[in-house]
C-alpha positions, 0 to 999 in steps of 0.5 A, a space after each residue: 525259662 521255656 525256650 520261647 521266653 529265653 528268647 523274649 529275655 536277655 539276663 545280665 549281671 553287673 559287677 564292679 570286678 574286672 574281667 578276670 574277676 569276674 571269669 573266675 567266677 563263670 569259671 567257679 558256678 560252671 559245672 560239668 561243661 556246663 556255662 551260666 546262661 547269662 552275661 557277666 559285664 563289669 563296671 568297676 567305673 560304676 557308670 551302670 551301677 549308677 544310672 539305676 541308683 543301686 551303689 552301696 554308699 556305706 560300702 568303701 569298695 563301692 560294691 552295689 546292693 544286690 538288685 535284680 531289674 527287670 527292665 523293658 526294651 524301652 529301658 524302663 525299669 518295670 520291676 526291681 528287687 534292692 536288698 541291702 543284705 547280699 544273701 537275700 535275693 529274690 525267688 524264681 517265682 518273682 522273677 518269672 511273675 515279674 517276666 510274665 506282667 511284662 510280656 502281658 503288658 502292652 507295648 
């Protein structure tokens, strides 16, 4: 993303892995000195996974399905991505094109 939209946009990522768990994983995609540009929350109580009804019910560990929302400052969800296979995700280009409706839509 371009400077003027990172700062229009805050990216998250939810788990439901522990705090360790999930440093070890910052730990393990950082490369070269180099951090994610986003934030890891973990929510093993699944308070967040369930407020947007992503929880996996046939998963016993009570891993969401991977989900990408693009969600508004309001908190209204205005673009979402659910797919039962984890290897599935969504492309940058939707993610952006998703980003830029929101930015046009009016507020």
């Amino acid at each position: 993303m371009d400077e003027a939209r990172k700062r229009d946009v805050e990216l998250l990522t939810v788990s439901i892995d522990d705090r360790a768990l999930l440093q070890k994983m910052v730990d393990q995609i950082s490369r070269d000195s180099v951090r994610a540009d986003f934030t890891f929350l973990s929510d093993p109580g699944h308070k967040v996974i369930d407020r947007y009804g992503i929880l996996n019910p046939r998963d016993r560990r009570g891993l969401p399905h991977p989900t990408m929302l693009v969600i508004d400052k309001n908190g209204v969800v205005r673009w979402k991505f659910i797919e039962v296979d984890y290897k599935v995700r969504p492309t940058n280009e939707m993610i952006l094109a998703a980003l830029a409706r929101l930015a046009e839509a009016p507020r």
